[in-house]
Each structure stands twice: as C-alpha cells, then as structure tokens.
N, C-alpha and C positions, 0 to 999 in steps of 0.2 A: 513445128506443129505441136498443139498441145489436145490429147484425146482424155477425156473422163468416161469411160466405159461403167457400166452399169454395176457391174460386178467383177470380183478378184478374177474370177474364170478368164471374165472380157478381159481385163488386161493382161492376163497373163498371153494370150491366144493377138492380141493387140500388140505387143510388144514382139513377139513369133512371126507374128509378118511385117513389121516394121523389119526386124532384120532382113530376111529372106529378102525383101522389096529393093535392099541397096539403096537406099535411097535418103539415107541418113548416117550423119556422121557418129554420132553416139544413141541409144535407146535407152529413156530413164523410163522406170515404172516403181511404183509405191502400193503393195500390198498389207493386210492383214495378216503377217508371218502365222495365228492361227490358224488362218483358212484350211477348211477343207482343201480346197482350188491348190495348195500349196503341197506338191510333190517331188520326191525326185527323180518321175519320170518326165514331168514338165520342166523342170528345171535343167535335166541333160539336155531337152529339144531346144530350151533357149542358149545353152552354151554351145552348141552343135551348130545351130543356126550363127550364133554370133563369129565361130569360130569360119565358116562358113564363106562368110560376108567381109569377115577381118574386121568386124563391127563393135567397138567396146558396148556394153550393158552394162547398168546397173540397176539393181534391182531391192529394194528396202521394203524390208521385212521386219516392221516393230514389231516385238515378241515373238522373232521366229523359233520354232521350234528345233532343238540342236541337230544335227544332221539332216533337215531339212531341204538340202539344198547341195549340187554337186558341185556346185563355183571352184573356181579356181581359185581364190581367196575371200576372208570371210571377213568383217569387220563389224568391230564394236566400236558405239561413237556416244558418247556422252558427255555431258557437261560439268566443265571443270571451274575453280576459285578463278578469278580473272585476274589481271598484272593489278601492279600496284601503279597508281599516279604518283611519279616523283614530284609534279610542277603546285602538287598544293597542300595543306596543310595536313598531315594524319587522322586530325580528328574530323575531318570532311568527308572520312571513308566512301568516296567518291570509287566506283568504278573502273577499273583498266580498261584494255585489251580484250574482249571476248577472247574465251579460251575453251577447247574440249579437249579432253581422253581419246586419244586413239589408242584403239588399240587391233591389230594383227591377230585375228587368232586359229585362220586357217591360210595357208601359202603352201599349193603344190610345188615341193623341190627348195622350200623357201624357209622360214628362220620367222617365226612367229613373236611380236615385240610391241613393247607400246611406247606412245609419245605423248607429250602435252603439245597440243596445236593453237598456235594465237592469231589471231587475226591482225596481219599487218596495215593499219588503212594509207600510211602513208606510200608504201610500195605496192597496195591493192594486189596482197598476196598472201598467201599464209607461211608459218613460218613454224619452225618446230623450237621450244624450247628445252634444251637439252637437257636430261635427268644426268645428276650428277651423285658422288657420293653425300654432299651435301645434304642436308634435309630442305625438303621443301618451303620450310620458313627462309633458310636463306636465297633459297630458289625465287626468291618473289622480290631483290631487291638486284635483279637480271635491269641492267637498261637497254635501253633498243638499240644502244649501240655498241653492245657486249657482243662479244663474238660467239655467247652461249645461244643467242637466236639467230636462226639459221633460215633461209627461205627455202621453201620445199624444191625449188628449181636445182639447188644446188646438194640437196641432203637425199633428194628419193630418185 
C-alpha cells in the first residue's frame, strides 16, 4: 500500500496506525527531518507501536535534526566514488557499481561503524566493500570476485 498524506504531521500519525493495524509487514515513511511534526515524543509512539506489533519501521529523515529521534539505531547514507570497470579501457572513465557511505551512527547496546555499500546487479544484492588498511586508491582495483566484497547476507 502506498499513502502520500498531506503533510509530515499525516505521515507521521499514518505510519502510527499502519503499525498498531498489524497489518503490514514492514512500515516506510519519508519526512522533512526539519519539521516541526518531527519529535521525540512522536518518534517514542512510533517505536512503541512498532515494538508492539514486532513491526520493523523505517523512517527517513533528510536533514534531521541530531537527537531527533529515539530509534533504536540511526543511519547515515550517502553517496560514495563508484567501482572501477575493469572490462574497458581507463580513459573511458566509464562508471562502476553504484556505491554509498554507510554509515552506523546510533545502535542501542551496539558498536557504531561505517561501510562502503555497492550494488551487486549480478547477485541482485548489496554487498559491502571492506575498508582495509589500504588507501582507498587501492581499494578501487577490488574485483567482484575478491573476497573483499562481501554480500550483506553473509557480513550483517
């Protein structure tokens, strides 16, 4: 089911009875991390509810404000240099592998960390490319069938 409520308020209150309702196996919502509508007394009733239900949430908050929010972990995700094509010629600076920044920066009980995430197309999965002591320069001549790329099945 997909709902566009009118305002941050409505989804937040939209996503709150999407939990409660059981009636769905995960609940996504996408707010304005400035809003007003963005509390953390709202944010306890949505993990209360989720917690509730046994319902994962997620909830995305571009520009939220830092303690914003009482989640149970907090993530950063941005956009990172993408792989290198081995199969063509250098100066064709052709594109890789979509790749982002993850990174960990709240985990109640948890160890707070970041990753470089690539987009696997051929196993239609993501995969983590391991940070190494290496520099990053060398980090980009990883092939897919290095054992430094790792599928999230098997690393999280």
């Amino acid at each position: 089911m997909f709902a566009m409520p009118p305002s941050d308020a409505d989804c937040l209150w939209t996503m709150e009875e999407a939990l409660r309702s059981q009636a769905f196996a995960a609940v996504i919502g996408e707010i304005d991390g400035r809003s007003s509508a963005l509390s953390l007394a709202v944010t306890r009733r949505l993990q209360l509810a989720a917690e509730e239900s046994a319902t994962p949430v997620l909830l995305f908050t571009g520009h939220a404000k830092e303690g914003a929010s009482v989640a149970v972990t907090r993530w950063r995700i941005a956009s990172a240099r993408s792989g290198t094509v081995f199969y063509v010629d250098e100066k064709e600076m052709l594109p890789g592998a979509p790749r982002w920044e993850v990174a960990l920066t709240r985990s109640r009980g948890g160890k707070p960390g970041s990753w470089i995430v690539e987009w696997d197309k051929a196993m239609c999965a993501f995969g983590v490319v391991l940070r190494s002591k290496n520099s990053l320069a060398e980090q980009e001549h990883v092939t897919e069938h290095s054992p430094s790329i790792m599928p999230f099945r098997q690393t999280i």
